[in-house]
Backbone as a printed PyTorch tensor [residue, N CA C, xyz], in Angstrom:
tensor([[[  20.7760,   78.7640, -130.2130],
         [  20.9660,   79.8820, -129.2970],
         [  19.6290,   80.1800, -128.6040]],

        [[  19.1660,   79.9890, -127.3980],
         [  18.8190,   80.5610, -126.5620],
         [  18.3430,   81.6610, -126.1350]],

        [[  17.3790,   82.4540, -126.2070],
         [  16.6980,   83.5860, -126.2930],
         [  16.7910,   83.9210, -124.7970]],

        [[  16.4490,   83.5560, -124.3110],
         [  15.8670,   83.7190, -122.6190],
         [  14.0510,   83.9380, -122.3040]],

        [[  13.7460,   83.4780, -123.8800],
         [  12.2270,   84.0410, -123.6260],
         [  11.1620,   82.5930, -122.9830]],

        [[  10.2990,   83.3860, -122.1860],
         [   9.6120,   82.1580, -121.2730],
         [   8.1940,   81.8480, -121.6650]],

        [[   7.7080,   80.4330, -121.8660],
         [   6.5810,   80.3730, -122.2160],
         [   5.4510,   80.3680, -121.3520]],

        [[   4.0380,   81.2330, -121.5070],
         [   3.3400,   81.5730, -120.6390],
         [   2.8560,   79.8630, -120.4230]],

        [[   2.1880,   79.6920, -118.9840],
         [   1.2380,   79.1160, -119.0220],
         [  -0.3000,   78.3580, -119.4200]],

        [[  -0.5770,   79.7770, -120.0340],
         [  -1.5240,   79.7050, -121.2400],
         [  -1.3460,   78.5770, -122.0660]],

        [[  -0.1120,   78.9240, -122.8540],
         [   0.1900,   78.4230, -124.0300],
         [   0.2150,   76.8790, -123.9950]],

        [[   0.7180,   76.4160, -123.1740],
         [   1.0920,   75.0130, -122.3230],
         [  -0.6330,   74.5100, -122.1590]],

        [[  -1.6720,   75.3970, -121.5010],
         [  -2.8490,   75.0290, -121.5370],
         [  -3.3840,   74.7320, -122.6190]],

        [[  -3.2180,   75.8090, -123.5360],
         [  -3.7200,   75.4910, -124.9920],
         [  -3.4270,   74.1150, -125.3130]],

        [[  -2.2060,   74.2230, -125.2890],
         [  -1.6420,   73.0320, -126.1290],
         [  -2.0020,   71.4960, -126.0840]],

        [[  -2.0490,   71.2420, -124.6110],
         [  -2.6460,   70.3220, -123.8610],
         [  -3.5710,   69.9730, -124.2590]],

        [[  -5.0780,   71.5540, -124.0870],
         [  -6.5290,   70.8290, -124.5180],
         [  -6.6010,   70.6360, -126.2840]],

        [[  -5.3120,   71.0570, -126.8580],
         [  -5.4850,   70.6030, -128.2020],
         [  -5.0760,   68.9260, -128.5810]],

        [[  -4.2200,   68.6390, -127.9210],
         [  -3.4170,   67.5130, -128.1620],
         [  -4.1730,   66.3990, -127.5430]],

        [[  -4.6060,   66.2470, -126.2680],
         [  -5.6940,   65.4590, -126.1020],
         [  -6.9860,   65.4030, -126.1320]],

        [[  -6.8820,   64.7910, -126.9520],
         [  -8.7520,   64.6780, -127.7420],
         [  -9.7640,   63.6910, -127.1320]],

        [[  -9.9090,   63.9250, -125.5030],
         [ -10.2740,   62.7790, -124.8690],
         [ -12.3620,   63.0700, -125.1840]],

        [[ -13.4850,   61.8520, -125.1930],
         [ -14.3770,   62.2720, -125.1040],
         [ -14.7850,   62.9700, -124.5050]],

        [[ -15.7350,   64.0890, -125.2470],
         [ -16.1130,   64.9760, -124.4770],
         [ -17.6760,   65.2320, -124.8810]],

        [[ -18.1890,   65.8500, -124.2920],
         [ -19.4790,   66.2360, -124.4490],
         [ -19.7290,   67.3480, -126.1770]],

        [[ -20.6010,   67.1690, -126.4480],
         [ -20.8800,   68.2230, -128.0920],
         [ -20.2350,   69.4910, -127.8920]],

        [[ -20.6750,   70.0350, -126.6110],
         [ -20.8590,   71.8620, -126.3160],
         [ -18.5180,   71.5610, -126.3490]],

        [[ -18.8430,   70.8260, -125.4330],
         [ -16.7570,   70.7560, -124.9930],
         [ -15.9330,   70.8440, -126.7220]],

        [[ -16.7500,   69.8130, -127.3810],
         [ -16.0790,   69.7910, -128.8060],
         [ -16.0150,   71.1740, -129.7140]],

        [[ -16.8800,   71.3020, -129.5650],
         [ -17.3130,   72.7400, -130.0390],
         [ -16.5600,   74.3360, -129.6380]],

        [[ -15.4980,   73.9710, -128.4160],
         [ -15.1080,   74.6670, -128.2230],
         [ -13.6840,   74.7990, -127.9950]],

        [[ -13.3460,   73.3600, -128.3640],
         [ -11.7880,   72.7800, -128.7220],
         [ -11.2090,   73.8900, -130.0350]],

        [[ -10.1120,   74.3660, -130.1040],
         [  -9.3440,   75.0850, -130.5700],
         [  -9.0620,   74.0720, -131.8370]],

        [[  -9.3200,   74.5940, -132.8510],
         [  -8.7340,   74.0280, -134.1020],
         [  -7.1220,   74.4400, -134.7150]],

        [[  -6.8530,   75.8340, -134.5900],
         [  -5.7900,   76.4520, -134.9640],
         [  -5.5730,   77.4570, -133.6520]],

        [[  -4.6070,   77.8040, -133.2220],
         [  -4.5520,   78.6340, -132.2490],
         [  -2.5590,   79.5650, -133.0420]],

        [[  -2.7830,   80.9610, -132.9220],
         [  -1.2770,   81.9170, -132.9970],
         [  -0.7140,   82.2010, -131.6630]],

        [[   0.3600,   82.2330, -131.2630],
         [   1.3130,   82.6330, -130.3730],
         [   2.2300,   83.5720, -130.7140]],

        [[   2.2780,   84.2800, -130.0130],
         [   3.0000,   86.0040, -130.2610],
         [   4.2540,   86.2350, -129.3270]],

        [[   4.8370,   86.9250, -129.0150],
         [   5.7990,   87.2290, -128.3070],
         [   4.8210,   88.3120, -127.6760]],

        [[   5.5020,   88.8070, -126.2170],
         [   4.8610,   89.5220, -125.3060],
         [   5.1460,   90.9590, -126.1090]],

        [[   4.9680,   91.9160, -125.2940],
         [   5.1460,   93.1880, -126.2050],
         [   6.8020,   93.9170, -125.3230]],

        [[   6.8890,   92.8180, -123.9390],
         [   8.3840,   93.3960, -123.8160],
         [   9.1110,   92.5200, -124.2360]],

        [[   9.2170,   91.7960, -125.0320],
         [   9.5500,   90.2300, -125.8660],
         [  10.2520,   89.6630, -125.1160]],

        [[   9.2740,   89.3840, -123.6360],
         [  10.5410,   88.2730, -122.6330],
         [   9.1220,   86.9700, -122.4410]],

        [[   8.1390,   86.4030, -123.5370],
         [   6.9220,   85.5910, -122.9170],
         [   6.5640,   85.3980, -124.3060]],

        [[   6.3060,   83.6820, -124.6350],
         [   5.5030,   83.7230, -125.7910],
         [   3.9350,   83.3540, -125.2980]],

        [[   3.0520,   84.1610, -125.4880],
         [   1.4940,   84.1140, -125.0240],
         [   0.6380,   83.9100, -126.3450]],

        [[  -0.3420,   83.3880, -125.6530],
         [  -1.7240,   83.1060, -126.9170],
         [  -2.1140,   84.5770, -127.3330]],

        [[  -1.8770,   84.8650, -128.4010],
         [  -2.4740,   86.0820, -129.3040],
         [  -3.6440,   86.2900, -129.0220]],

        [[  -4.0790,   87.2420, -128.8950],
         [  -5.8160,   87.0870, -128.8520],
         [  -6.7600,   87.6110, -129.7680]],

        [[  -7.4230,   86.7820, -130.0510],
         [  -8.5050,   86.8080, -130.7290],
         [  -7.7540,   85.9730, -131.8780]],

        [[  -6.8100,   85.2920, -132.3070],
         [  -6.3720,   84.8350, -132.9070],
         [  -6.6330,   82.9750, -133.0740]],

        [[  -7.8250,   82.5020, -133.2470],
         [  -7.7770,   81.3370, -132.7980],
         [  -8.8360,   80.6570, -133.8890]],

        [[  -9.1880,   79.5320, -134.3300],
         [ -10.3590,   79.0550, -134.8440],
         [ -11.1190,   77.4830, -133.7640]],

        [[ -11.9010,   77.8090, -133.1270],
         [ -13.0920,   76.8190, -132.6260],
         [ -13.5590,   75.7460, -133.6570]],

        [[ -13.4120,   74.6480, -133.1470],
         [ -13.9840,   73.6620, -133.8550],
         [ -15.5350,   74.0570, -133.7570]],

        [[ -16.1600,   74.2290, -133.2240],
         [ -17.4980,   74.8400, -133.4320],
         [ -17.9240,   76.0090, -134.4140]],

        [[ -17.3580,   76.8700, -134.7520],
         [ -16.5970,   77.4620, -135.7080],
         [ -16.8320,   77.0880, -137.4240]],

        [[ -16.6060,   76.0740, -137.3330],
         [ -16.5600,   75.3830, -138.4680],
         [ -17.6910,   74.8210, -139.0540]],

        [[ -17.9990,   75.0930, -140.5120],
         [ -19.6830,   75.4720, -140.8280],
         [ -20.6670,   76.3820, -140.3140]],

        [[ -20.1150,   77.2610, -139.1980],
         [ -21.3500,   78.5960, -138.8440],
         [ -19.9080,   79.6840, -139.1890]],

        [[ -19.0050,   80.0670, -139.0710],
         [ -18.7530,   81.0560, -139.4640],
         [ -17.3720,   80.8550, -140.3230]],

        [[ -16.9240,   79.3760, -140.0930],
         [ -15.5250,   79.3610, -140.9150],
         [ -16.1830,   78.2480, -141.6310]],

        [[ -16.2030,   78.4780, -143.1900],
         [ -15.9640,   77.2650, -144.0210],
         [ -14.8870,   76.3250, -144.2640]],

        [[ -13.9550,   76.6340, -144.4610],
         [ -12.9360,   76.4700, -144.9460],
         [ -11.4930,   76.7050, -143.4890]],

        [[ -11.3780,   75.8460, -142.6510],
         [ -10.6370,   76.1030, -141.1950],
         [  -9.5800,   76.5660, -141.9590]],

        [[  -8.7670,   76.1930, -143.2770],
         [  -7.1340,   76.3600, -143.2740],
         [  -6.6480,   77.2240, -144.3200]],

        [[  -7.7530,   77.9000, -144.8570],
         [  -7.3890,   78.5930, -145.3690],
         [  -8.2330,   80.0350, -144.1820]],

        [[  -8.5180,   79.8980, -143.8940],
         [  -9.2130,   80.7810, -143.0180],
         [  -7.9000,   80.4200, -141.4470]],

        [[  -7.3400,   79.8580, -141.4530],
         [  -6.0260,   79.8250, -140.6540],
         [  -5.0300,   80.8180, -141.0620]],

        [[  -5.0270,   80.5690, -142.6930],
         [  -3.4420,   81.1450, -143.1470],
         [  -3.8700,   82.7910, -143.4530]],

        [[  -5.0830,   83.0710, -143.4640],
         [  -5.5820,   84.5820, -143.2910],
         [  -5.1010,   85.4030, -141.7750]],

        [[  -5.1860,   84.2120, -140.7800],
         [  -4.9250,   85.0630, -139.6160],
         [  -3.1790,   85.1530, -139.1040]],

        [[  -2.5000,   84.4670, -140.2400],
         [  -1.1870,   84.9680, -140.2120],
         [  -0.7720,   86.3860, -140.7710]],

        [[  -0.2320,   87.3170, -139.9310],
         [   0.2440,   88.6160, -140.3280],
         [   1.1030,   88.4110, -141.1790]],

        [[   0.8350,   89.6350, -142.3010],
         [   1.8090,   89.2370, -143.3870],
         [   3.0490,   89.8320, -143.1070]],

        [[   3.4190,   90.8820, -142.0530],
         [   4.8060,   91.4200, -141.7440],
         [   5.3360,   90.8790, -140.4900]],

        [[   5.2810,   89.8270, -140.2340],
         [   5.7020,   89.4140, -138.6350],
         [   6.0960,   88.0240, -138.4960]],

        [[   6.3440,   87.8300, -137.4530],
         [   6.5980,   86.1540, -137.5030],
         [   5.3140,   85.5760, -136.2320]],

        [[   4.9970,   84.7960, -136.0040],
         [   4.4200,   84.2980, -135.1590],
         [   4.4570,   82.5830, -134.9530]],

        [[   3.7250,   81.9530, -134.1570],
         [   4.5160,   80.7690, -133.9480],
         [   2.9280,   80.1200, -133.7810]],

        [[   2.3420,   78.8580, -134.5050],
         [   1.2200,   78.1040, -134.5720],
         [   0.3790,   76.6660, -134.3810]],

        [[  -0.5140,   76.4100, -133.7470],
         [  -0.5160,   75.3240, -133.9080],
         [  -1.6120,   74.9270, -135.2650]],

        [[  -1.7720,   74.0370, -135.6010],
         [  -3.0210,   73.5440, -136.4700],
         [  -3.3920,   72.3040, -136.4420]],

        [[  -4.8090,   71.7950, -135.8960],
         [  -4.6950,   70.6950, -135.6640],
         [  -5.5230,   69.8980, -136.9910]],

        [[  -4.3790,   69.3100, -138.0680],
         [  -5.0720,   69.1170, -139.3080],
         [  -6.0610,   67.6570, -139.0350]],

        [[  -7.0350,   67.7750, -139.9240],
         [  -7.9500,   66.3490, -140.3190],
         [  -7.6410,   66.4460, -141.5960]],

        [[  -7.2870,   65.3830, -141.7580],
         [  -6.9510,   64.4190, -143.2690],
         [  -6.6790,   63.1740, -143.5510]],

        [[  -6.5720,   62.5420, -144.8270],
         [  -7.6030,   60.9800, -145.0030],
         [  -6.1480,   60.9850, -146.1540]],

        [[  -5.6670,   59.4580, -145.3960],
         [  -4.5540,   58.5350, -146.3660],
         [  -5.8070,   57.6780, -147.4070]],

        [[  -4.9270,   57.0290, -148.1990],
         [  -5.7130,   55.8590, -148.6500],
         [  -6.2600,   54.7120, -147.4040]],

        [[  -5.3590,   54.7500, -146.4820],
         [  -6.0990,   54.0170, -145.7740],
         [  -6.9640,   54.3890, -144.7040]],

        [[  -6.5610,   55.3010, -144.0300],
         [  -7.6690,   55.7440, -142.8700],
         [  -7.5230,   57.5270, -142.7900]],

        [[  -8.4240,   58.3250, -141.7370],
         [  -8.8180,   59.0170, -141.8040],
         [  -7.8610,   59.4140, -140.4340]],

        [[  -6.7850,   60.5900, -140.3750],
         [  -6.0250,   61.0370, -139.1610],
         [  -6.2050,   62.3920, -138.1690]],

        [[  -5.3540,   62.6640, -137.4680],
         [  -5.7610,   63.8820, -136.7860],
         [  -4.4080,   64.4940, -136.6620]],

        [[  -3.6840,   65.3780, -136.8620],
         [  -2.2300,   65.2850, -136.1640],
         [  -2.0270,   66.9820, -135.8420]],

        [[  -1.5140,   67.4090, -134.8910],
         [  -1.2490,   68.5770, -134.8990],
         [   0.1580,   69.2070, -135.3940]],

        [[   0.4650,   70.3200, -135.7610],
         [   1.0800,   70.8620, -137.0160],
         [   1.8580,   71.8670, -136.3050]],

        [[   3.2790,   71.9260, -135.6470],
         [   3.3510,   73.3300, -135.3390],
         [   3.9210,   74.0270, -136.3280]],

        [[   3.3980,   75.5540, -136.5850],
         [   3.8700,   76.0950, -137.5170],
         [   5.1910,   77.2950, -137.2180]],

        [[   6.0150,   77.5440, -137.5890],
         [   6.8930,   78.6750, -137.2520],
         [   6.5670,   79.4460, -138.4070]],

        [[   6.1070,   80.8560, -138.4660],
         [   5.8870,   81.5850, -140.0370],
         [   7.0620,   82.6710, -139.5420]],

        [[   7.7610,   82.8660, -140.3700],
         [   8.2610,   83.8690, -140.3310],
         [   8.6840,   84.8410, -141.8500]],

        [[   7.5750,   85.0920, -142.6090],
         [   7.5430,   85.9180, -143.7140],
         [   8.7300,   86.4230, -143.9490]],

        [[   9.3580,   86.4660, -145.3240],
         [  10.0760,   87.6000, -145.7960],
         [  10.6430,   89.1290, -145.4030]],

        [[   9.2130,   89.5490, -145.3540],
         [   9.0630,   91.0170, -144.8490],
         [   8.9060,   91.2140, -143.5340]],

        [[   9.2630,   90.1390, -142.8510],
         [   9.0010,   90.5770, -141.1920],
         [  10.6640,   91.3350, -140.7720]],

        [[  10.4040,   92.2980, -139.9270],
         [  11.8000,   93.0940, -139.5920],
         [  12.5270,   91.8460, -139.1300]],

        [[  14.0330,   91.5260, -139.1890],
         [  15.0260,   90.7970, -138.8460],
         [  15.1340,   91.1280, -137.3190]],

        [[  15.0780,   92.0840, -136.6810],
         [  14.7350,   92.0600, -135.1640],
         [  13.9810,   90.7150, -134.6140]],

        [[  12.8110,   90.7780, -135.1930],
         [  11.3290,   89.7330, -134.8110],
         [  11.9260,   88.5900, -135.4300]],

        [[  12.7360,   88.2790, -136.8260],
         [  13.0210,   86.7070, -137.0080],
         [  13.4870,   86.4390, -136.3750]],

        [[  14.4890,   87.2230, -135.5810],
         [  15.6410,   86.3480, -135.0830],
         [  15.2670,   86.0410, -133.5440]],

        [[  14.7550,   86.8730, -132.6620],
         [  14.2730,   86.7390, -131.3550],
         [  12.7270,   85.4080, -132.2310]],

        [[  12.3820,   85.1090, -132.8870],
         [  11.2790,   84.0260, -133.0990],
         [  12.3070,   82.9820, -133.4900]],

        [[  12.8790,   82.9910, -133.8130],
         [  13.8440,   81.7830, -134.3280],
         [  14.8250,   81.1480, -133.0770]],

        [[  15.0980,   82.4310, -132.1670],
         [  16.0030,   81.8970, -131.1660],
         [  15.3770,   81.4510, -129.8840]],

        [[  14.2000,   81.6700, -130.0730],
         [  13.1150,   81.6060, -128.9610],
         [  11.9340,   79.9800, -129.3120]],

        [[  12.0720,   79.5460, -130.7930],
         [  11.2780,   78.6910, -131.0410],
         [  11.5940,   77.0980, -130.1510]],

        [[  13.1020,   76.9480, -129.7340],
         [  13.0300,   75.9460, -128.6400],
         [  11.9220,   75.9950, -127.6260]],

        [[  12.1150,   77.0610, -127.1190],
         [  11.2390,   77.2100, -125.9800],
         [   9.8350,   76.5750, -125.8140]],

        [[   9.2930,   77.1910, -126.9570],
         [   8.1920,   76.5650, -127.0240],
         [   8.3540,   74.8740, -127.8670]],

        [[   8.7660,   74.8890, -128.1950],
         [   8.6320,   73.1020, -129.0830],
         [   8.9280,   72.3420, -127.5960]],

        [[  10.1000,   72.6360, -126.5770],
         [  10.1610,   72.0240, -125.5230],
         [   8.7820,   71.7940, -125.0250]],

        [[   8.1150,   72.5640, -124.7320],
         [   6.6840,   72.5890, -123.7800],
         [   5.5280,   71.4930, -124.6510]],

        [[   6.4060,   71.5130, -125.9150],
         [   5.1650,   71.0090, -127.2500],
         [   5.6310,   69.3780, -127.3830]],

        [[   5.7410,   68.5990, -126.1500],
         [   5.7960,   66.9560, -126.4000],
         [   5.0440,   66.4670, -127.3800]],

        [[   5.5040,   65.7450, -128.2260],
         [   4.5790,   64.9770, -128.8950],
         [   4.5860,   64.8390, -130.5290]],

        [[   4.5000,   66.2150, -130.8440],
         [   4.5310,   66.9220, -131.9820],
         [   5.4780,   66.3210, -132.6090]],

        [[   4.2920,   65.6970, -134.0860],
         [   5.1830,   64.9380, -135.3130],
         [   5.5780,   65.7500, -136.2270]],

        [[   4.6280,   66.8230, -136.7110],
         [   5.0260,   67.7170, -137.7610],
         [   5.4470,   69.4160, -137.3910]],

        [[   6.3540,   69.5240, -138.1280],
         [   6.6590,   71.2220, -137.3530],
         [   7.3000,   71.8130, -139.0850]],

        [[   6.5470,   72.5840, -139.5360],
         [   6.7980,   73.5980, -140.8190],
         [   7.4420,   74.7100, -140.4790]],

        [[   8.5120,   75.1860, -141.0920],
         [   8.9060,   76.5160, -141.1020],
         [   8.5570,   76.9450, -142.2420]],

        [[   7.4670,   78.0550, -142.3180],
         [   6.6990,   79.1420, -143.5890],
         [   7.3910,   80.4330, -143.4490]],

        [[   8.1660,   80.5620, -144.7770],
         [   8.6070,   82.0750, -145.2030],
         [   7.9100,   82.7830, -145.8550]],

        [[   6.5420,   82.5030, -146.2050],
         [   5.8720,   83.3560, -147.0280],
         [   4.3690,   82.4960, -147.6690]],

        [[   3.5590,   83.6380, -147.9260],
         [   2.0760,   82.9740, -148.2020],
         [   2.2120,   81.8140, -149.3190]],

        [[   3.5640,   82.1440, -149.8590],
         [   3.3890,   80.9720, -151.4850],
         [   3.6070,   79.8550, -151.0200]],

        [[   4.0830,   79.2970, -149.5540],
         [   4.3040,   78.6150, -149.1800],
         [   3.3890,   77.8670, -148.8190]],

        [[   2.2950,   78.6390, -147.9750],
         [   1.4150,   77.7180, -146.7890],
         [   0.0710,   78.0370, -148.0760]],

        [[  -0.1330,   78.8680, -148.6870],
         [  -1.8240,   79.0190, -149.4070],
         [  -2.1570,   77.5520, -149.7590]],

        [[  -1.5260,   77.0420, -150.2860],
         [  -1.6190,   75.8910, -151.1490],
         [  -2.0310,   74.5280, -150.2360]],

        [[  -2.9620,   74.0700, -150.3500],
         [  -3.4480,   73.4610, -148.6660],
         [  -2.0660,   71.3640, -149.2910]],

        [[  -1.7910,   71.7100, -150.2260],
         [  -1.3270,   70.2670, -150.7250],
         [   0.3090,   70.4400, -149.8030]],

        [[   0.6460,   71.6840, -150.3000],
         [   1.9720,   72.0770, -148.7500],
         [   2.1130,   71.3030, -147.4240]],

        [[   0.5010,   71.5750, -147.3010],
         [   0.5300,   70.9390, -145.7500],
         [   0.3140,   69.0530, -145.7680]],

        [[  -0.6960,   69.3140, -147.0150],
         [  -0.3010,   67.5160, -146.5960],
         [   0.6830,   67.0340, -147.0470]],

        [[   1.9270,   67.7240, -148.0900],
         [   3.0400,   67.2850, -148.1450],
         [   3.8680,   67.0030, -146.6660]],

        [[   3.7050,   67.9940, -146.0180],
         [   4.2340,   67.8530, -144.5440],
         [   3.5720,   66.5440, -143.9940]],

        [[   2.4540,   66.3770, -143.7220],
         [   2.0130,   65.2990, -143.2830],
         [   2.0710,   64.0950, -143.3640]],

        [[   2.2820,   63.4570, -145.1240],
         [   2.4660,   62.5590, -145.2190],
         [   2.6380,   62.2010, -146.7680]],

        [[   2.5600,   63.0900, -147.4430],
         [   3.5700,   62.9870, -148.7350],
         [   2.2780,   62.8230, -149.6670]],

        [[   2.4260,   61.9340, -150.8340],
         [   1.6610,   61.9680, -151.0530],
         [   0.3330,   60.6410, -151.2020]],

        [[   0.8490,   60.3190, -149.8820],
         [  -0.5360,   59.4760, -149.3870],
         [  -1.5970,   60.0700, -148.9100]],

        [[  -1.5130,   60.7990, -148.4920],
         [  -2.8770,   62.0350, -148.2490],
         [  -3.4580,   62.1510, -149.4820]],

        [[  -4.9740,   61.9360, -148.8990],
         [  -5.7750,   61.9130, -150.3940],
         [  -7.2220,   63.5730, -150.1040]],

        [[  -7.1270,   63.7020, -149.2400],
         [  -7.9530,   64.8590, -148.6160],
         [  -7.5000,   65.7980, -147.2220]],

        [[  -7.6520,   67.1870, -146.9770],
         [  -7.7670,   67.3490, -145.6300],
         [  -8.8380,   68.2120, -145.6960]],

        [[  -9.2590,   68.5840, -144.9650],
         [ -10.1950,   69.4050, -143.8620],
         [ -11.1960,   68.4270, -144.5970]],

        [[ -11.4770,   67.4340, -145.4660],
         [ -12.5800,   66.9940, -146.0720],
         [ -12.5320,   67.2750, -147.4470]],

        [[ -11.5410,   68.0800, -148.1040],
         [ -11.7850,   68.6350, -149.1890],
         [ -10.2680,   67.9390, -149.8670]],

        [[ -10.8170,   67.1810, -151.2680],
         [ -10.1380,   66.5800, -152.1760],
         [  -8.7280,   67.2590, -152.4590]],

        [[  -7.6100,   66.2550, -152.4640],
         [  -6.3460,   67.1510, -152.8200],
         [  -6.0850,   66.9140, -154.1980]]])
């Protein structure tokens, strides 16, 4: 079912400079989006980039240690919101990149907000070509656990992500 809700432009931008990882200069890398939240507008007819809601690959070692658990902090615990994450993690054989969309929609979020996020999540996955992995999270017991996500990813051939041993 069909929401009627429209995805900003923004979001489509985001998505883009996340998904292609073409060379770039240090300062450009540094300012590539690691995790980015998407919200519904506040007259809930637009899903837009949240703001201030985002983690910089530059970011990482000066003020975020830890990108994914420092991701699953900036999920509201009463709401739903809609995510990308662009994980790094290492099979036995090589070392990958893949981006992650997340749908969270907590327990405790009012049934108003699941259901306009649930009926509205086409919208955006349309705009989101490409995308191998897509999680639906009902709750923190779900996503805390960083082995969750490389279950999503690739089972259990994943031997590390963000760098850190699973």
């Amino acid at each position: 079912m069909a929401s009627g809700v429209t995805v900003n432009d923004e979001v489509i931008r985001v998505f883009n400079d996340m998904k292609v990882r073409k060379s770039s200069s240090l300062d450009e890398v540094k300012k590539r989006k690691k995790a980015v939240l998407f919200c519904l507008s506040e007259d809930k007819k637009k899903i837009i980039v949240e703001e201030g809601k985002q983690i910089l690959v530059g970011d990482i070692g000066e003020t975020v240690e830890d990108p994914y658990a420092c991701f699953v902090k900036l999920l509201p615990p009463n709401d739903c919101r809609y995510g990308l994450y662009d994980a790094t993690y290492e099979t036995k054989e090589s070392k990958k990149e893949d981006l992650v969309f997340i749908f969270w929609a907590p327990e405790n979020a009012p049934l108003k907000s699941k259901m306009i996020y649930a009926s509205s999540k086409d919208a955006i996955k349309k705009k989101f070509t490409g995308i191998k992995h897509e999680w639906q999270v009902n709750g923190l017991d779900d996503i805390q656990d960083r082995a969750a996500l490389a279950e999503k990813l690739g089972g259990n051939v994943v031997v590390s992500l963000e760098g850190k041993p699973l």
